[in-house]
ROTORFI-50992 format. One record per residue (C-alpha): y, z, x; residue number from 1; residue in three letters. Coordinates in steps of 0.5 Angstrom, whole numbers. Each point is the difference from the previous one (the first is absolute). Layout:
BEGIN
<node <Y; Z; X>; NUM; ALA> ...
***
This chain:
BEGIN
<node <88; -54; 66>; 1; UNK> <node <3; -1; 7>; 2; UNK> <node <8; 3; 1>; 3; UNK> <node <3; -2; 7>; 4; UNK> <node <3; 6; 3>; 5; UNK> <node <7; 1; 2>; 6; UNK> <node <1; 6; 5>; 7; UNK> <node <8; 3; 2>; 8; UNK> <node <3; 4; 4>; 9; UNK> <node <6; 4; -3>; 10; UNK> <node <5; 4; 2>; 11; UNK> <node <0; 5; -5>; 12; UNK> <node <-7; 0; -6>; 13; UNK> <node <3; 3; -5>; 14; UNK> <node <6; -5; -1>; 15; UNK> <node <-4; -5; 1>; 16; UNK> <node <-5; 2; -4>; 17; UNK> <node <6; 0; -6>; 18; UNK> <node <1; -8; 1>; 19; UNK> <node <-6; -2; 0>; 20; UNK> <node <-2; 3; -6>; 21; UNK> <node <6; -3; -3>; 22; UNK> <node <-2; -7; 3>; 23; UNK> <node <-7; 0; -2>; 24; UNK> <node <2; 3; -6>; 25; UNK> <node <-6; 5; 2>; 26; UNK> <node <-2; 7; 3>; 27; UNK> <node <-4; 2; 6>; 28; UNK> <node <-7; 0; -1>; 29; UNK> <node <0; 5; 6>; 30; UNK> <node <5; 5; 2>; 31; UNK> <node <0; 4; 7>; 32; UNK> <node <3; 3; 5>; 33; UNK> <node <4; -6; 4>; 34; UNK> <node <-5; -5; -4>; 35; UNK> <node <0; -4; -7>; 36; UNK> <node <-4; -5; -2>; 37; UNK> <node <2; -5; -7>; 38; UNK> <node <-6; -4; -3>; 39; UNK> <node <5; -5; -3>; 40; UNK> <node <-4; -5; -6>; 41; UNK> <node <6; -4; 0>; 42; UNK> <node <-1; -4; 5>; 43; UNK> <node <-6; 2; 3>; 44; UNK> <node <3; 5; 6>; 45; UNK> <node <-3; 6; 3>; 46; UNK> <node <7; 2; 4>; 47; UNK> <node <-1; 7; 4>; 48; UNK> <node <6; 4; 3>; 49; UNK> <node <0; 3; 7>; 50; UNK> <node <5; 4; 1>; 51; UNK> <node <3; 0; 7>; 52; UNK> <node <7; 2; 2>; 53; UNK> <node <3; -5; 4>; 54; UNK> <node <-4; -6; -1>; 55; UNK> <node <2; -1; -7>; 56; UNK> <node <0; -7; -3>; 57; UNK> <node <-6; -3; 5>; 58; UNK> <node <-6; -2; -2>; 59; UNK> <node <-6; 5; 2>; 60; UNK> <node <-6; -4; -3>; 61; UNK> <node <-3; -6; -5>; 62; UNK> <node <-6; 1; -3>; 63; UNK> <node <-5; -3; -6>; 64; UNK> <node <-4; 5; -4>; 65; UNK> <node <-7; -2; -1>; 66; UNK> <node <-5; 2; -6>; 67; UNK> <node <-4; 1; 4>; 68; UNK> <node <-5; 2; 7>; 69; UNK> <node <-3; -7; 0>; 70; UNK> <node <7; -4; -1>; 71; UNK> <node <3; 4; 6>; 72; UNK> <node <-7; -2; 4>; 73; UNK> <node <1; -8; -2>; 74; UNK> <node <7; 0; 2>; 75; UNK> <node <-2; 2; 7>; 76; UNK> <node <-5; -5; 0>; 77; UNK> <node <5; -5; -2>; 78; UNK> <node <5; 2; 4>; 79; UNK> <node <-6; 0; 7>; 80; UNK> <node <-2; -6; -2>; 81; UNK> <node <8; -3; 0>; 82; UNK> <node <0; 2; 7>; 83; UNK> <node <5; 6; -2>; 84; UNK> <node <1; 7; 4>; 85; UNK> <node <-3; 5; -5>; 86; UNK> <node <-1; 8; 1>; 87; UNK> <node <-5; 4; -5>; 88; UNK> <node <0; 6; -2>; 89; UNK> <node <-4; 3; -5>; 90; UNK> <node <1; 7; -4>; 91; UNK> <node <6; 3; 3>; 92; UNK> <node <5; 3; -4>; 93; UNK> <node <6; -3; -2>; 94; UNK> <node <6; 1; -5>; 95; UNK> <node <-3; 6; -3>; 96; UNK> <node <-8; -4; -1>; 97; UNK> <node <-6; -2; 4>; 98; UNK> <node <1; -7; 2>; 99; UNK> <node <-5; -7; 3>; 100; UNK> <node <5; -4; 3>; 101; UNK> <node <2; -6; 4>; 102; UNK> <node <5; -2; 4>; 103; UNK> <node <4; -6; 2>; 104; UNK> <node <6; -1; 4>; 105; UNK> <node <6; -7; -2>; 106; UNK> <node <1; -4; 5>; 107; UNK> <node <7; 5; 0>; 108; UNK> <node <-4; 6; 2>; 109; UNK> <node <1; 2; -7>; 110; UNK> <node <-7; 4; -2>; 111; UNK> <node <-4; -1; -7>; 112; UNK> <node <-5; 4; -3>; 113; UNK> <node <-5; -3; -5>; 114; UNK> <node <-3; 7; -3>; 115; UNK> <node <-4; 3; -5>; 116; UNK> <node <1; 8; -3>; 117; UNK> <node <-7; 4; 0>; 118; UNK> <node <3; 6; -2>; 119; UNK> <node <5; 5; -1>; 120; UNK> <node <1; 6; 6>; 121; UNK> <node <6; 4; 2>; 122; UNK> <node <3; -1; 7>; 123; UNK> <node <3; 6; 4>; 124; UNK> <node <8; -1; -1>; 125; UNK> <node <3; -5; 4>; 126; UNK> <node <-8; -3; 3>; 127; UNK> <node <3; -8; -5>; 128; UNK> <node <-3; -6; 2>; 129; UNK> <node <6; -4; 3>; 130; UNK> <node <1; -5; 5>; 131; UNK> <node <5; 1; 5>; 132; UNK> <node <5; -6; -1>; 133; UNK> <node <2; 0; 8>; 134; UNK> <node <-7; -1; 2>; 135; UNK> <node <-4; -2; -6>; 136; UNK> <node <-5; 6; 2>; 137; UNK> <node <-3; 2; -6>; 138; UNK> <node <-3; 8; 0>; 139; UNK> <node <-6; 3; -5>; 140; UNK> <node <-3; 7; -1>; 141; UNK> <node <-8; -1; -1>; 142; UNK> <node <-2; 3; -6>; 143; UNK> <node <-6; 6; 2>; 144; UNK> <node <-7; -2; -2>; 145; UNK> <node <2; -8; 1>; 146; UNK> <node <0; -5; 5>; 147; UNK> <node <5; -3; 4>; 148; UNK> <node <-1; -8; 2>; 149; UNK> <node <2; -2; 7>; 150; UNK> <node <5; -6; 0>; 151; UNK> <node <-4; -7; 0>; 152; UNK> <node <5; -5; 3>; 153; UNK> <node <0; -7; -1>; 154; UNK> <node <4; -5; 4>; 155; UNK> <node <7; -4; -3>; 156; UNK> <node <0; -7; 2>; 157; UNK> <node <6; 0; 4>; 158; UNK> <node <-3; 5; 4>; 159; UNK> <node <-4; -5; 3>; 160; UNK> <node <0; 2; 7>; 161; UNK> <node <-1; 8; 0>; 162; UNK> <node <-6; -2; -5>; 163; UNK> <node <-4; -5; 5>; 164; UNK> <node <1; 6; 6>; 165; UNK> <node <-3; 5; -5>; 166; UNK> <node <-5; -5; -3>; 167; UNK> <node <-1; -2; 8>; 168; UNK> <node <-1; 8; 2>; 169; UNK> <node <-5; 1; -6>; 170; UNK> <node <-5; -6; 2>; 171; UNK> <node <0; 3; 6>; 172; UNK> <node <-2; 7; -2>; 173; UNK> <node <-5; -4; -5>; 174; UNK> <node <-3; -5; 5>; 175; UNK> <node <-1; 7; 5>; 176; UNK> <node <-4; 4; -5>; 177; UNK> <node <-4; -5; -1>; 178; UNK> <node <-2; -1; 6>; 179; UNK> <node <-2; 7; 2>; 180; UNK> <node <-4; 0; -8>; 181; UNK> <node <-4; -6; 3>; 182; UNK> <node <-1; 3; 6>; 183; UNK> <node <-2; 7; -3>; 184; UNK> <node <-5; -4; -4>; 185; UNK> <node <-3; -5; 4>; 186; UNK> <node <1; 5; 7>; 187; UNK> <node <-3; 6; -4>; 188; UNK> <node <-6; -5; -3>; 189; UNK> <node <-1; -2; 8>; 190; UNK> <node <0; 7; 2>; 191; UNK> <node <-5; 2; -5>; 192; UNK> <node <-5; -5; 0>; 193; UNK> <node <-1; 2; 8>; 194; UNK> <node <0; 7; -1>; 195; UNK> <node <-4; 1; -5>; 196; UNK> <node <-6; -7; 0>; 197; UNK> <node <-4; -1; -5>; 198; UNK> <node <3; 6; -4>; 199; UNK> <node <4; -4; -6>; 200; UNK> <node <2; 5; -3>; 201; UNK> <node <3; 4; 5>; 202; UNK> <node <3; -6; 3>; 203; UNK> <node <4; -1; -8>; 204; UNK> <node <2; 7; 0>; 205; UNK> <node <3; 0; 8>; 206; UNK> <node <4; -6; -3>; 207; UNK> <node <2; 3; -7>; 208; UNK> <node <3; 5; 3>; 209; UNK> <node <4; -2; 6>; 210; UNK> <node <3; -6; -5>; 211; UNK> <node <3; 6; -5>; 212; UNK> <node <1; 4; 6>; 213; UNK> <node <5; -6; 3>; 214; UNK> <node <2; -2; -7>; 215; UNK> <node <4; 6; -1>; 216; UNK> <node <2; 0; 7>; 217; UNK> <node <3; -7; 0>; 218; UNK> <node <3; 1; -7>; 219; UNK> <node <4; 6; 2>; 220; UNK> <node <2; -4; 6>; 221; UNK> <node <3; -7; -2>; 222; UNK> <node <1; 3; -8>; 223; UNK> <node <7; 2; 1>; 224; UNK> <node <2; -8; 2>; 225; UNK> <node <-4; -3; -4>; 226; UNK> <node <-4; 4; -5>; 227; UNK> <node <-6; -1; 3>; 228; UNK> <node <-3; -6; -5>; 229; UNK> <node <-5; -3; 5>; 230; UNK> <node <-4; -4; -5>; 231; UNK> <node <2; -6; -4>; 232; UNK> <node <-3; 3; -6>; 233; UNK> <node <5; 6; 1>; 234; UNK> <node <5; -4; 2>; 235; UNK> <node <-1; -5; -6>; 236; UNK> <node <0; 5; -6>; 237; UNK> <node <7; 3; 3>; 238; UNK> <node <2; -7; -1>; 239; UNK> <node <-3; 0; -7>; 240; UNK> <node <4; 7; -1>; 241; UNK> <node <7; -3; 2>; 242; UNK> <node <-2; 5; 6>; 243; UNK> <node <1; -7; 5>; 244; UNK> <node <4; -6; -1>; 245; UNK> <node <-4; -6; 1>; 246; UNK> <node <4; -2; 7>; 247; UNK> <node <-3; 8; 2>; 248; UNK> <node <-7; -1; -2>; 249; UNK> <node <-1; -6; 4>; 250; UNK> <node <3; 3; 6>; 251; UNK> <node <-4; 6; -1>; 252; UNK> <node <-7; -4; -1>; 253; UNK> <node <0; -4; 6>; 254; UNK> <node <3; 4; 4>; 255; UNK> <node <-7; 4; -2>; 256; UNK> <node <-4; -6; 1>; 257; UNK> <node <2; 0; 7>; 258; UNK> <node <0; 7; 2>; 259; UNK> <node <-7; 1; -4>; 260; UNK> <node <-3; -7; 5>; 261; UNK> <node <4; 3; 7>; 262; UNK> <node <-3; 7; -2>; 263; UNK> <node <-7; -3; 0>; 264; UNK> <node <0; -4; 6>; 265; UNK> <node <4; 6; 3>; 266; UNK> <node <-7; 4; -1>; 267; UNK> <node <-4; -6; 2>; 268; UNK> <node <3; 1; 7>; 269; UNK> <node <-1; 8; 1>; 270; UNK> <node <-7; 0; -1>; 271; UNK> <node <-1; -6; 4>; 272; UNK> <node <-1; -4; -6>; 273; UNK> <node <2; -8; 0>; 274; UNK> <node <7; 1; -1>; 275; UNK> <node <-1; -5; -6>; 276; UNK> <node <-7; 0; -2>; 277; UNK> <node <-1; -3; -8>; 278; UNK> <node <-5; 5; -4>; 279; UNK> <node <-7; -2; -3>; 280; UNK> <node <-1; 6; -4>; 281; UNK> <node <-1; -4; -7>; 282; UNK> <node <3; 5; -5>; 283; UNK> <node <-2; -4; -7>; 284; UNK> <node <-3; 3; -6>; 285; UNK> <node <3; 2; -7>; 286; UNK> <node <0; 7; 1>; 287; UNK> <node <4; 0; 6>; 288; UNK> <node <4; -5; -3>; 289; UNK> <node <1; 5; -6>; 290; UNK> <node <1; 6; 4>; 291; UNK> <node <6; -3; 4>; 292; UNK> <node <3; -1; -7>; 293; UNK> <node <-1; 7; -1>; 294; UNK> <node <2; 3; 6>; 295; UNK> <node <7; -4; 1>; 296; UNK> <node <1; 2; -8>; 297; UNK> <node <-1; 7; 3>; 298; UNK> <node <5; 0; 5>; 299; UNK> <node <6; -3; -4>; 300; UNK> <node <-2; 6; -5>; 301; UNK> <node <0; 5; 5>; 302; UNK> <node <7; -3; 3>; 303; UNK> <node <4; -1; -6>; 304; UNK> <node <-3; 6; -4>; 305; UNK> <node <3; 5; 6>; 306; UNK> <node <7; -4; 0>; 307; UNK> <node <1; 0; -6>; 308; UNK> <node <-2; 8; -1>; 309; UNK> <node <6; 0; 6>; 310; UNK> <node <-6; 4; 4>; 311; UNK> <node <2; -5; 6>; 312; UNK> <node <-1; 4; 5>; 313; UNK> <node <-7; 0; -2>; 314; UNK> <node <-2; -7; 0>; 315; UNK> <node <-2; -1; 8>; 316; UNK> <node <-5; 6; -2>; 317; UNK> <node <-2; -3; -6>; 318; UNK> <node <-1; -7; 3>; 319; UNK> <node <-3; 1; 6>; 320; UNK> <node <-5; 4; -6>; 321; UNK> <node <-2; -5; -3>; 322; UNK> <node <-1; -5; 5>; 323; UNK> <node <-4; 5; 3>; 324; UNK> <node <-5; 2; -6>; 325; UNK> <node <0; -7; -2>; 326; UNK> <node <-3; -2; 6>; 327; UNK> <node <-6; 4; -3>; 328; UNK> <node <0; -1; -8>; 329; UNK> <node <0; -8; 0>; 330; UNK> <node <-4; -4; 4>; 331; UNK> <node <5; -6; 3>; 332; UNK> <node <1; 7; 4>; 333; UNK> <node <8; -1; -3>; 334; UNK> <node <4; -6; 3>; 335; UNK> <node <5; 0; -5>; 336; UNK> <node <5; -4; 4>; 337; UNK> <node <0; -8; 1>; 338; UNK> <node <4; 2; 6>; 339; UNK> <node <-5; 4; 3>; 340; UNK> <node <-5; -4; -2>; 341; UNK> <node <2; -7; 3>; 342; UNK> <node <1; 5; 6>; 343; UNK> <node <-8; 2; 0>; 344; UNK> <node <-1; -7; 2>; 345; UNK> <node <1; 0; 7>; 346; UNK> <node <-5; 6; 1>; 347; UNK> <node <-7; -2; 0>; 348; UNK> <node <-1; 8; 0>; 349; UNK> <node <-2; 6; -5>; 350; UNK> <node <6; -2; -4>; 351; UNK> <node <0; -8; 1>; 352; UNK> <node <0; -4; -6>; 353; UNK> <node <-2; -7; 1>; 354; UNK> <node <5; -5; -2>; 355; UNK> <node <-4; -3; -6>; 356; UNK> <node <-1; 6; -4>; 357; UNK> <node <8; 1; 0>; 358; UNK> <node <3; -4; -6>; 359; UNK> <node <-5; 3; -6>; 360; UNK> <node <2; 8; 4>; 361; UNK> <node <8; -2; 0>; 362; UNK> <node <-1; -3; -8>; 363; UNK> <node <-3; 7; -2>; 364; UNK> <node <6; 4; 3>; 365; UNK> <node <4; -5; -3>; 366; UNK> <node <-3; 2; -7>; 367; UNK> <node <0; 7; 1>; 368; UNK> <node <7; 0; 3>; 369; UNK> <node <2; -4; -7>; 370; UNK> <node <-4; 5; -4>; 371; UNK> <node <3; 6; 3>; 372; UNK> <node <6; -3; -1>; 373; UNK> <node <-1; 0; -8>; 374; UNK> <node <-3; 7; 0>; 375; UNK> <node <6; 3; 3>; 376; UNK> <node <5; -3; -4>; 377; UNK> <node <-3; 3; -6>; 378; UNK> <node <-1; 7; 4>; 379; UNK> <node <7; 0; 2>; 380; UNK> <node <5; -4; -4>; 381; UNK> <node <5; 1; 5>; 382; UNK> <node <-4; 0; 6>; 383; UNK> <node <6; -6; 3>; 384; UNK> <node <5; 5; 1>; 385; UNK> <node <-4; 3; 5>; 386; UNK> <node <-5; -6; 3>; 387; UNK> <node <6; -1; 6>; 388; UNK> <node <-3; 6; 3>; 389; UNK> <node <-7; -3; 1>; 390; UNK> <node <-4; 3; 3>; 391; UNK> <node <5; 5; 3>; 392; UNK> <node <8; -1; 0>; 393; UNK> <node <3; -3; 5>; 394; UNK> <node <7; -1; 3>; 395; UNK> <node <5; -3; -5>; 396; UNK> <node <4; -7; 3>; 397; UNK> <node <5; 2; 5>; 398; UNK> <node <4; -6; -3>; 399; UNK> <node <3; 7; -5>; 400; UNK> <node <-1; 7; 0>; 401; UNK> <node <-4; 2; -6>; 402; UNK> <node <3; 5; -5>; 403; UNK> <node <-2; 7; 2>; 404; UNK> <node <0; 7; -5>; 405; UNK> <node <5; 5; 1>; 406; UNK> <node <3; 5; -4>; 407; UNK> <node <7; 0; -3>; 408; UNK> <node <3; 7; 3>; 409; UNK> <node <2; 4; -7>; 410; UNK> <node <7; 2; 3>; 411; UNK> <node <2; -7; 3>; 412; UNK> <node <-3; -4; -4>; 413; UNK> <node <-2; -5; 6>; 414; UNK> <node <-7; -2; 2>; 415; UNK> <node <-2; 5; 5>; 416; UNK> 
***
């Protein structure tokens, strides 16, 4: 069962430890240096202690004790989706246990935290979870061996205009690194087919590798604004995931379409190419179509896979891998992207394809995104916690600093 949190601040522990032991009729559950922890049956309340000389009598924190990983995983959904500012955190140590967290600040500033105990590990003295009751700032120490999740901020209602300047930077970084995807795919197909005629296989090759050359060169470049989502299908899941909210994932989407669509006739224009030029390359088969299911289920496994493992700085590499491996092993020659592949429409190049044979392409990556979305829930129960740092993470909101890790100095008591 559930048990809301109360966590004070007291000037002396042991004094107050005597009155809440009377006024609960129970004794602490836990009792440390500076610290004590009641699990109160009646009623329900897990109240914490910090002490802290000087600023007794003020609240530090409020909380909700979870069962469970996958409840703290369905409240940050619940509270993305509400439009609230969330900040993430999984197996930090806190209070003497390894916890999965979320946390949430009132409309006052007060910071709550909705959690669940992993398990039981010793602190080194001093080093408590606490929140400063000045600043809000919360500190953390990472349990070795386990990871550390980057905060996923999502955005108050009332924070309407900083949200709409952020959202506004990220549809910029979304609608550029498009762009420079298509013209990789569409320019490198030019260049290829003209270096190397008559060599198909060849040519394929050229196009494969310059594409995951650049994939990873652009994820790198436009992933700290935005994360680097570049395709609808990416963009979607996260918003299956509670990655998104539903505002974000449209902005994102059609900032894509765009800058997919102004990179192709970018091409176009610097291989003196009609500028727009429709393609007539028909692309229609069930293999191929098949092969597009596949190759978009592929890529959000790999995606969400590594940032659910916290191996985030690995993601571009991982991408750009697949995509350009997945060239080869499917035979659409892996479009994998509705964005993109709307975009190859205006090239009628190695790369084009001819408007006609875009809707069964864009259903299968529709297919393959939904089943992949599926497979991931099953794989990683809590893989929401982490979808806001797709493809790799970006830059919480400006409306409000996200909560940092810090240390609490053992002599002081203070956030270091």
């Amino acid at each position: 069962m559930s048990r809301v949190q109360l966590a004070l601040n007291v000037g002396e522990l042991d004094a107050a430890v005597a009155f809440y032991s009377k006024l609960f009729s129970t004794e602490p559950a836990e009792l440390r240096d500076g610290y004590a922890n009641f699990a109160v049956v009646e009623p329900p309340l897990e109240l914490v202690l910090f002490e802290q000389p000087g600023k007794g009598g003020t609240l530090n924190h409020l909380g909700v004790v979870g069962e469970t990983t996958d409840e703290v995983g369905a409240a940050q959904t619940r509270l993305a989706e509400s439009g609230l500012a969330t900040s993430v955190e999984d197996g930090v140590a806190c209070c003497y246990a390894r916890q999965d967290k979320v946390w949430v600040d009132g409309p006052s500033g007060e910071p709550w935290e909705i959690y669940s105990v992993l398990e039981d590990v010793e602190m080194p003295a001093g080093q408590l979870r606490m929140v400063d009751p000045e600043t809000g700032a919360s500190c953390c120490a990472v349990v070795a061996g386990t990871a550390s999740r980057r905060p996923a901020r999502r955005l108050a209602a009332d924070e309407s205009r900083p949200v709409l300047a952020d959202l506004g930077r990220r549809a910029l970084a979304e609608a550029l690194g498009t762009a420079l995807l298509v013209l990789a795919v569409v320019g490198s197909g030019i260049a290829a087919a003209r270096l190397s005629p008559g060599d198909v296989g060849l040519q394929l090759l050229g196009n494969a590798a310059a594409t995951a050359a650049a994939l990873v060169a652009i994820i790198l470049a436009v992933g700290p604004v935005s994360g680097a989502h570049l395709n609808p299908a990416v963009t979607l899941a996260t918003r299956a995931f509670g990655g998104l909210t539903t505002r974000e994932a449209g902005t994102y989407v059609g900032a894509q379409v765009v800058g997919g669509a102004a990179g192709a006739v970018l091409a176009n224009v610097m291989f003196s190419v009609p500028a727009l030029d429709l393609s007539t390359k028909v692309r229609s088969s069930g293999a191929l179509w098949s092969s597009e299911a596949v190759a978009t289920f592929g890529l959000l496994l790999v995606i969400f896979g590594v940032v659910r493992s916290g191996r985030t700085s690995a993601a571009p590499f991982a991408v750009g891998a697949y995509i350009g491996g997945a060239y080869l092993f499917t035979s659409s020659t892996s479009f994998a992207n509705p964005a993109v592949t709307l975009a190859r429409t205006l090239s009628d190049t190695f790369a084009g394809i001819a408007p006609s044979s875009v809707p069964p392409f864009v259903i299968a990556q529709i297919i393959g995104a939904g089943v992949a979305v599926a497979a991931i829930n099953a794989l990683y129960p809590s893989v929401s916690a982490a979808a806001a740092d797709a493809v790799v993470p970006h830059e919480p909101s400006q409306a409000r600093p996200p909560r940092g890790p810090a240390l609490v100095d053992p002599d002081t008591n203070r956030r270091s």
